[in-house]
MIDRENLO-985407 format. One line per 2 residues: number of its first residue (from 1); their letters; for each residue x, y, z of C-alpha. Coordinates in steps of 0.001 Angstrom, whole numbers. Example, Ala and Ser with C-alpha at 12.3 -4.5 7.8 and 13.67 -1.06 7.14 Angstrom:
<pts>
1) as) 12300,-4500,7800 ~ 13670,-1060,7140
</pts>
This chain:
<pts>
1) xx) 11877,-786,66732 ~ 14743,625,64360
3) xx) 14163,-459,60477 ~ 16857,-2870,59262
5) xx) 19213,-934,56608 ~ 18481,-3423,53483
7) xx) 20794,-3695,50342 ~ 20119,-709,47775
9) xx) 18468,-3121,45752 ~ 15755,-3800,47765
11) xx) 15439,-404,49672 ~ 14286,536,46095
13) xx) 11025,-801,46897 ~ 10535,20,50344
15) xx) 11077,3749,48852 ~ 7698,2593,47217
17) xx) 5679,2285,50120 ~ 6362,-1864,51566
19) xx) 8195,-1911,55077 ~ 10575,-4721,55475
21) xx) 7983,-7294,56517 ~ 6308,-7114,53164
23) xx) 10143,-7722,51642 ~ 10938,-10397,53942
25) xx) 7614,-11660,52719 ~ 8486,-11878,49845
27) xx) 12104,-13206,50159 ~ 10588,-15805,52010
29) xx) 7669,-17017,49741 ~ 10578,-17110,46532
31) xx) 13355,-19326,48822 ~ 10443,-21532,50096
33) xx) 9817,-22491,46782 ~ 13287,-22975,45420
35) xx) 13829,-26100,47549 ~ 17566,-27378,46185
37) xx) 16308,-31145,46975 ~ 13439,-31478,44419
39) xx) 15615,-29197,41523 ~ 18707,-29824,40012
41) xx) 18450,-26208,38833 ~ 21380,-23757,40071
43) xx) 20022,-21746,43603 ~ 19779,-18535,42948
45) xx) 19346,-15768,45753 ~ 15885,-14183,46058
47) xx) 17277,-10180,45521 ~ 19206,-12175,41830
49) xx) 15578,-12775,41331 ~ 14132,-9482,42403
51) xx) 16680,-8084,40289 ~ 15951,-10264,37097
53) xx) 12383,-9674,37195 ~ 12294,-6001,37453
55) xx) 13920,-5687,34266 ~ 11871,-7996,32219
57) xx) 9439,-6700,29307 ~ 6294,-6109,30039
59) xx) 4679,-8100,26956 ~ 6213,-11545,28680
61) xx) 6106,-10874,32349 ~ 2931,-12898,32846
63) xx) 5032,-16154,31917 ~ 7147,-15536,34535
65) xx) 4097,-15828,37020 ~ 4044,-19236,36521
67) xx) 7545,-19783,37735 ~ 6730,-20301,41738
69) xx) 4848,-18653,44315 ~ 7382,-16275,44909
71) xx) 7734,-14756,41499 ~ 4099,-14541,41031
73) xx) 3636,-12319,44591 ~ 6774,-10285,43455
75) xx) 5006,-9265,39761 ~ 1098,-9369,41680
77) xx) 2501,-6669,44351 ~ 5369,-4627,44218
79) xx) 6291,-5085,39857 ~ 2782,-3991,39673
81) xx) 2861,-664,41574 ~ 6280,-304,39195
83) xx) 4074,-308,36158 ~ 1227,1668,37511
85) xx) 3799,4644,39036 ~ 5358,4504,35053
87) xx) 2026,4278,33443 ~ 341,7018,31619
89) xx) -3361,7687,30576 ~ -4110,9327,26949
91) xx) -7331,10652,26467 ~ -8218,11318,22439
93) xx) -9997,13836,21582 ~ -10732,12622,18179
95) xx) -10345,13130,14572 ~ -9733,16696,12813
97) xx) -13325,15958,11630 ~ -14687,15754,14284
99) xx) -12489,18323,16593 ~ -11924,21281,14250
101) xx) -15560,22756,14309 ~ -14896,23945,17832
103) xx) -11099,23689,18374 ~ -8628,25356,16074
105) xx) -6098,23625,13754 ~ -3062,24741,16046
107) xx) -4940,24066,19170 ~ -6062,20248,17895
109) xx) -2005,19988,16650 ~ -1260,20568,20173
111) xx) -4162,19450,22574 ~ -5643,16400,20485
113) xx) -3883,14076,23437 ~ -4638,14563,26909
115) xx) -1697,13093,28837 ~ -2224,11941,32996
117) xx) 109,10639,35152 ~ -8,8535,37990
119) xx) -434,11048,41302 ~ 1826,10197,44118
121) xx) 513,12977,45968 ~ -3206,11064,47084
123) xx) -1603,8022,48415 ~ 422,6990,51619
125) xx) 3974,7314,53147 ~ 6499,6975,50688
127) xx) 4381,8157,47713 ~ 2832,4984,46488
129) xx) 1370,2955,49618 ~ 446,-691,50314
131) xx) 590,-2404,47044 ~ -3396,-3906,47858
133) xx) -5153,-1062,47276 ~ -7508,-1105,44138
135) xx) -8158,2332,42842 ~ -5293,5297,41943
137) xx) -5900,8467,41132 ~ -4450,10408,37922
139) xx) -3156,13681,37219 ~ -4144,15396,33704
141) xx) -1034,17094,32401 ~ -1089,21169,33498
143) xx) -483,22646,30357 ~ -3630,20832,28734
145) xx) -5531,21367,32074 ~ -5002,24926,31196
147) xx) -5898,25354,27845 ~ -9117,23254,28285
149) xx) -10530,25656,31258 ~ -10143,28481,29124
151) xx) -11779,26858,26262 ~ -14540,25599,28497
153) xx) -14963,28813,30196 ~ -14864,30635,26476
155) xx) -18085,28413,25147 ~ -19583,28617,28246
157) xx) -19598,32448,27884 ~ -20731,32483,24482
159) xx) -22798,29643,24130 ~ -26202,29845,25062
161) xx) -27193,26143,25175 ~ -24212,24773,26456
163) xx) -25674,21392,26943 ~ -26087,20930,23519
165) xx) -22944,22619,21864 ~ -20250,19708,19973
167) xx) -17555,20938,22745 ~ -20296,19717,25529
169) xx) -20902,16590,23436 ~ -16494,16113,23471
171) xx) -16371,17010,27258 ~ -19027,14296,28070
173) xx) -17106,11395,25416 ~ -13738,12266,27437
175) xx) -15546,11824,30513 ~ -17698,7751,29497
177) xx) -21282,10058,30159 ~ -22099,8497,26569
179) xx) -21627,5742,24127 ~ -19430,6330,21416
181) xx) -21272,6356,18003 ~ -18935,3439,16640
183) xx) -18169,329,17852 ~ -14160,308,18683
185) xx) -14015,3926,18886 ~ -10565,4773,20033
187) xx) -11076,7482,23314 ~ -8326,6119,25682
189) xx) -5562,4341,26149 ~ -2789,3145,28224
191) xx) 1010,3960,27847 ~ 3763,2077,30382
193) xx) 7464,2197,28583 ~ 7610,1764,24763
195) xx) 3756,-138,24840 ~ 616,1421,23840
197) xx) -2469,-186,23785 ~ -6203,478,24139
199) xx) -7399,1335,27776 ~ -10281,-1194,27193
201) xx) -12541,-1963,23890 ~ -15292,-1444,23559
203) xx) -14486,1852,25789 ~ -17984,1927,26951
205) xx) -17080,-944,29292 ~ -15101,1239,31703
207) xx) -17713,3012,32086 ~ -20260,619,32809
209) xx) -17731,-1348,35053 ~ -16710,1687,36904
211) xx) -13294,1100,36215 ~ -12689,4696,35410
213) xx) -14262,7978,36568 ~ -12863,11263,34428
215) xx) -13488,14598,36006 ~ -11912,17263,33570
217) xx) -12802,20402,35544 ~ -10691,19085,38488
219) xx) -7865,17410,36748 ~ -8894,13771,38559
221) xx) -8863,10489,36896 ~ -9801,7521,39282
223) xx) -8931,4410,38002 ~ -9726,1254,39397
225) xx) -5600,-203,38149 ~ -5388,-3847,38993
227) xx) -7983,-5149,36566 ~ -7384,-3065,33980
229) xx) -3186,-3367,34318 ~ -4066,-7046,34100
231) xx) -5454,-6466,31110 ~ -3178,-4354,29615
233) xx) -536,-6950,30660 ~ -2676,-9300,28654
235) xx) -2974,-7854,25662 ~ 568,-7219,25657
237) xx) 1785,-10780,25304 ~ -1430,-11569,23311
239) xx) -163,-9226,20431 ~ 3787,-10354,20931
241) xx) 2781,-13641,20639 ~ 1070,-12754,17699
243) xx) 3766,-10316,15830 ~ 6253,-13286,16469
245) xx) 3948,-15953,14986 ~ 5758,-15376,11359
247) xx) 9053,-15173,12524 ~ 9195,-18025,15031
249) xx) 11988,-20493,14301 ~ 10577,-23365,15812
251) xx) 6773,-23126,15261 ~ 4408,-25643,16996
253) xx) 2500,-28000,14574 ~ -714,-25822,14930
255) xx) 1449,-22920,14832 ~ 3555,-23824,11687
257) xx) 380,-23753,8935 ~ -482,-20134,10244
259) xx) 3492,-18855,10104 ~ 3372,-20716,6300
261) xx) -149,-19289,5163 ~ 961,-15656,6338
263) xx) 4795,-16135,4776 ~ 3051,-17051,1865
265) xx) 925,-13451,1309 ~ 1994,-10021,1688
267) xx) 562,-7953,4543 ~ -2095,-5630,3789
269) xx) -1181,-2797,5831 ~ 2151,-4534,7265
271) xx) 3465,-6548,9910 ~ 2845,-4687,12605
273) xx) -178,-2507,11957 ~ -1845,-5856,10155
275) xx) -1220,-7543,13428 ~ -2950,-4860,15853
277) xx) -6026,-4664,13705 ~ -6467,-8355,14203
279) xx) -6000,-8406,17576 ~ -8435,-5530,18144
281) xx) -10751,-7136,16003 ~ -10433,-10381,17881
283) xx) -11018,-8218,21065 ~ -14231,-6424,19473
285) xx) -15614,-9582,17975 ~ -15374,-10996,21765
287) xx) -16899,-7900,23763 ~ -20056,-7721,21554
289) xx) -23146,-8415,23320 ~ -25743,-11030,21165
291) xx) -28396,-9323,23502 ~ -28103,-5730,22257
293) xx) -30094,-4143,19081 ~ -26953,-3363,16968
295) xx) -25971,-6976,17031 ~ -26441,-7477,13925
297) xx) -25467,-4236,12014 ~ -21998,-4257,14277
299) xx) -21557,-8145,13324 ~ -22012,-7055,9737
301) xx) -20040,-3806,9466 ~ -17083,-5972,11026
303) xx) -17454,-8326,8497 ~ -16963,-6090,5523
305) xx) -13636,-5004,7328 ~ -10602,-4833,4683
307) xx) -8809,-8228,4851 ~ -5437,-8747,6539
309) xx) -2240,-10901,5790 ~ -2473,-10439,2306
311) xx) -6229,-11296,1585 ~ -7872,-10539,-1296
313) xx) -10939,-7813,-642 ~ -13958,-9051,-2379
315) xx) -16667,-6054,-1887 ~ -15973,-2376,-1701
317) xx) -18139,-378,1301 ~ -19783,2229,967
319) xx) -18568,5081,3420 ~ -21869,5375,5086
321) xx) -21682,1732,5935 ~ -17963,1522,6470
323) xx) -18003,3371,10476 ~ -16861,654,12060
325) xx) -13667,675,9073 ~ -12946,4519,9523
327) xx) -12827,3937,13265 ~ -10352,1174,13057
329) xx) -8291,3239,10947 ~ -7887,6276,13071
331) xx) -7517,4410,15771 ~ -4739,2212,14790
333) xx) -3374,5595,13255 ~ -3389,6973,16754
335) xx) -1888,3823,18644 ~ 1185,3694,16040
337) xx) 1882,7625,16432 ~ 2383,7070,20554
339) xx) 4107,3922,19997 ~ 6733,5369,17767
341) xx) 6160,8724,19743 ~ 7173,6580,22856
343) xx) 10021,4391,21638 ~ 12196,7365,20344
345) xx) 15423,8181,23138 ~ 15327,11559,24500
347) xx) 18885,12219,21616 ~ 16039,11644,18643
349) xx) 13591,13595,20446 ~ 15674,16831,21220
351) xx) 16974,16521,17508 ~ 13507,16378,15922
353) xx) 12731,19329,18110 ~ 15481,21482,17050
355) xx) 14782,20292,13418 ~ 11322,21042,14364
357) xx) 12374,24462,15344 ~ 14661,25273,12977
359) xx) 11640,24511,10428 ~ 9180,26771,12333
361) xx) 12070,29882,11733 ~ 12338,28649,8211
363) xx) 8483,29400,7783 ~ 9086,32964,9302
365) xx) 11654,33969,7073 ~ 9703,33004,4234
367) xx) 6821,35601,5407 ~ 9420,37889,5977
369) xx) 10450,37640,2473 ~ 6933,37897,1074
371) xx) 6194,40753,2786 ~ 8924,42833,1945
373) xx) 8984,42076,-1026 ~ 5697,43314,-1979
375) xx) 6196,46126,42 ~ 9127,46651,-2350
377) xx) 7649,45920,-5414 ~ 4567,48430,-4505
379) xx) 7019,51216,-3840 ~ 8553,50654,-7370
381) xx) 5459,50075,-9598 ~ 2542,51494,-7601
383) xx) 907,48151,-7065 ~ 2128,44896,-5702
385) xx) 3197,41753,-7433 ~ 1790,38418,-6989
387) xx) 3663,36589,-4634 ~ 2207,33562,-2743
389) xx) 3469,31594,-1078 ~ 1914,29423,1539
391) xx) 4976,27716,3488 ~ 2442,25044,5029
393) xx) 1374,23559,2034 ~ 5191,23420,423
395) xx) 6607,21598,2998 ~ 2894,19506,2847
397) xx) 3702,17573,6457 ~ 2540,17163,9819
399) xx) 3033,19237,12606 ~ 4037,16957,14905
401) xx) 7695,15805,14147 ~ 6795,12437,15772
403) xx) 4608,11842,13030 ~ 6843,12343,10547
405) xx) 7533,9451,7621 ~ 11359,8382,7297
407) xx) 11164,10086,3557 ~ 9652,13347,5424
409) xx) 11983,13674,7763 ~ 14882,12963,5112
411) xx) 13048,16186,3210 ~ 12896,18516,6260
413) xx) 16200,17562,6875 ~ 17463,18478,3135
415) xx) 15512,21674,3731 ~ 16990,23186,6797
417) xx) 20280,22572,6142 ~ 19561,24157,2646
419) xx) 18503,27457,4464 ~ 21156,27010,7025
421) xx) 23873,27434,4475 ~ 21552,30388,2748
423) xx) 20709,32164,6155 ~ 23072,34459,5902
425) xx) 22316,34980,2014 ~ 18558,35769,3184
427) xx) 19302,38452,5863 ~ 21122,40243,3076
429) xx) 18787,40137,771 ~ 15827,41660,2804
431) xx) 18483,44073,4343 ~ 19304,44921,601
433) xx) 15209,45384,185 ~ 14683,47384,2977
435) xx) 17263,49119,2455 ~ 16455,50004,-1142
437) xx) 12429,50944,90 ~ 14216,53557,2756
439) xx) 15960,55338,-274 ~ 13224,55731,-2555
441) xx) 10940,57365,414 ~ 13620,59852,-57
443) xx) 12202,62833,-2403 ~ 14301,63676,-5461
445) xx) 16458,66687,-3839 ~ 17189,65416,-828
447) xx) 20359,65695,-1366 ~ 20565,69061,-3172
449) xx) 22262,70975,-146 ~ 24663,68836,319
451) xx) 28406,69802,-824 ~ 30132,67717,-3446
453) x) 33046,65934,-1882
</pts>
C-alpha cells in the first residue's frame, strides 16, 4: 500500500523515522482533545500545533506538556528525537593543572573539549528510527578522535606502567571507570541549541545508573537519552525559572520576598553565573548520599561555599579545604565558555576567526622582526642586542577567541587593525634589514673592477 504524500510540514518528521500511522496518531490524540463543545478557546488545526511546538524553547517546553494529551505525545515522541538528533555531548578533560603534565599547552588549547554527535548511522530507516527506543549511540568528533590515538599510542610506547601513568588515570575519568576526587566535578555535559548544562551531577551517577558507556578507542558513546534528556529538559526550566525570579513583573506572594531580598543585594559573581551555582548547588546538596563516609566532609566543604546574591562571606577557606569551591569554579567557568561559545551566529564566529587569524600572523611577524633584527645587529657589532619579545604574554589573552572578554576583544581588535595599516610599513622594514645584512656580507672591493659610470 502506496504512502499518502503529507504536507511538507509534517513529511519533516516522517523524514525522521515515524510512518504516517504514527502522524495520524498523533493528529488524532491532539483533535480528540480539543473538543470545541467543552472550550470556548479558538480550534486550531493539529499541523498549527505541530508547527507551534517545534519552535518553542527548550527551557519551557515541559509546560506545554500539560496542555492535552496530544501535545504531551508530540514533545514525549517525535520533539524528543528533534532534541536528541541536535544534541551534543562534551567531554572535559579538565583543568590546565591537571592536563598540562601530559598534554601540551597548544594541544590542551585545542583538545581540552571532546565534542560527539548524535550518530544517525546505527539506527533505522530514515536515520533516526522509532521514537521508543531508549539508548543512542554517539560519535566523538574525528579530528579529536585522531589526536587522542596518537597520544594514546605515544604513552603507550613510552610508558612502561601504563596503568598507572596521569594520561591512564584521564582516559579512565573520560570513560566513569572512577570517581572523581571532588564532589561536583565537572567531566560532561550536554549541549542542544544555545543551552548548556551538566550531563548529570554528581557525574558518578551515570555511571552507576548505566546511563552512559564511553569507549574512547572506538569513538562510541552509548547513552541511555530519554532519562537523561528529561533531565536536561528539567534543569532547563528549573534555572529559567530561576534567572527570571528578579525580573518577574508580577511575582507570586512567595515569590515577591525572594525577587525583593535579591533586588535588594548585589550579585556576587552576577546574575547569571550567581544563578547556575545555586542551582548546581541545589542539585549537589540533593544527590548526596547520608549513607556514604564523606557525608560529612562534602556537607561541610559545601557549606563554606562563597555566598551568592550579594551575601556577606563570613570565613575565608583554606585551599586545601576549599575542593569542593575550586571545582565549582572551573566548572561554572567551563559551562559559561560553551554557552557563550554556543549562542554566537556563524557572522560573529567567522569574524572572531579571521580576527583570530589575523592575530596569529601578527605574532609571526613579530618573530620575524626579532630575528632579523638580531641577525642584523650581530652583523654590525659582532654580538647581538637584547631584543625580547614574547608576543604571548603582550597580548596576555586566551587562545580561544570564544573566550575572549568584551574589553579583550575591543584590544585585539585595536591591535590588528593597528598592524593592518602598518603591514606594509613592516615588510619594508625587514626588506630594508635584509637587505642591508646582504650588503655588508659583501667584502670591501667587491666592487673594485667595476667601471665608473
Amino acid at each position: 500500500m502506496a504512502t499518502p504524500t503529507l504536507p511538507r510540514y509534517l513529511a519533516r518528521h516522517v523524514e525522521l523515522g515515524f510512518d504516517s500511522d504514527d502522524v495520524d496518531a498523533f493528529i488524532d490524540s491532539i483533535e480528540a482533545s480539543q473538543d470545541p463543545q467543552s472550550s470556548t478557546l479558538p480550534h486550531l488545526p493539529a499541523e498549527i500545533l505541530f508547527q507551534i511546538v517545534s519552535f518553542l524553547p527548550l527551557d519551557s517546553i515541559l509546560h506545554w506538556r500539560l496542555v492535552c494529551r496530544g501535545v504531551r505525545d508530540y514533545i514525549d515522541g517525535p520533539f524528543m528525537k528533534t532534541c536528541l538528533k541536535k544534541a551534543e555531548l562534551i567531554g572535559y578533560l579538565g583543568t590546565d593543572e591537571e592536563a598540562l603534565g601530559y598534554v601540551g599547552r597548544v594541544d590542551y588549547d585545542e583538545f581540552r573539549f571532546l565534542r560527539a554527535g548524535f550518530d544517525v548511522s546505527t539506527t533505522g530507516s530514515g536515520g533516526i528510527g522509532k521514537w521508543n527506543e531508549v539508548s543512542a549511540t554517539f560519535q566523538i568528533d574525528t579530528k579529536w578522535m585522531r589526536w587522542f590515538s596518537s597520544r594514546d599510542a605515544e604513552i603507550i610506547a613510552t610508558q612502561t606502567n601504563y596503568d598507572i601513568n596521569p594520561w591512564r588515570a584521564l582516559v579512565r575519568r573520560l570513560e566513569l571507570q572512577v570517581a572523581e576526587e571532588c564532589h561536583g566535578t565537572l567531566r560532561w555535559c550536554l549541549r542542544i541549541d544555545n543551552i548548556v548544562l551538566d550531563l548529570e551531577l554528581p557525574v558518578e551517577v551515570l555511571s552507576s545508573s548505566n546511563s552512559m558507556h564511553v569507549d574512547l578507542r572506538s569513538g562510541k558513546i552509548v547513552l541511555q537519552w530519554r532519562r537523561l534528556l528529561f533531565r536536561f529538559l528539567k534543569v532547563a526550566t528549573m534555572f529559567r525559572k530561576l534567572l527570571d525570579e528578579v525580573g518577574s513583573i508580577e511575582p507570586s506572594v512567595h515569590q515577591a520576598n525572594i525577587c525583593l531580598q535579591k533586588e535588594a543585594s548585589a550579585f556576587t559573581f552576577g546574575h547569571f553565573e550567581d544563578c547556575l551555582r545555586s542551582l548546581r548547588r541545589q542539585l549537589l546538596r540533593s544527590a548526596v548520599n547520608i549513607n556514604h563516609k564523606d557525608f560529612g566532609r562534602v556537607k561541610w566543604e559545601m557549606n563554606l561555599l562563597c555566598p551568592l546574591f550579594g551575601k556577606r562571606k563570613s570565613d575565608t577557606v583554606a585551599p586545601s579545604f576549599n575542593m569542593i569551591g575550586n571545582a565549582e569554579d572551573d566548572a561554572v567557568k567551563v559551562l559559561t565558555f560553551i554557552r557563550k561559545e554556543a549562542t554566537m551566529s556563524k557572522e560573529e564566529k567567522a569574524f572572531l576567526q579571521e580576527l583570530n587569524a589575523d592575530l596569529k600572523q601578527m605574532d609571526l611577524d613579530l618573530e620575524d622582526i626579532q630575528r632579523t633584527f638580531l641577525l642584523w645587529t650581530s652583523d654590525i657589532y659582532g654580538a647581538s642586542w637584547p631584543f625580547n619579545l614574547d608576543s604571548t604574554s603582550l597580548r596576555g589573552i586566551a587562545n580561544s577567541p570564544a573566550a575572549w572578554t568584551d574589553s579583550q576583544r575591543a584590544l585585539v581588535e585595536t591591535r590588528v587593525q593597528k598592524w593592518r595599516r602598518q603591514n606594509k610599513t613592516i615588510t619594508q622594514v625587514l626588506g630594508l634589514m635584509e637587505s642591508s645584512r646582504e650588503v655588508m656580507s659583501l667584502p670591501e672591493n667587491a666592487f673594485d673592477d667595476v667601471d665608473d659610470i
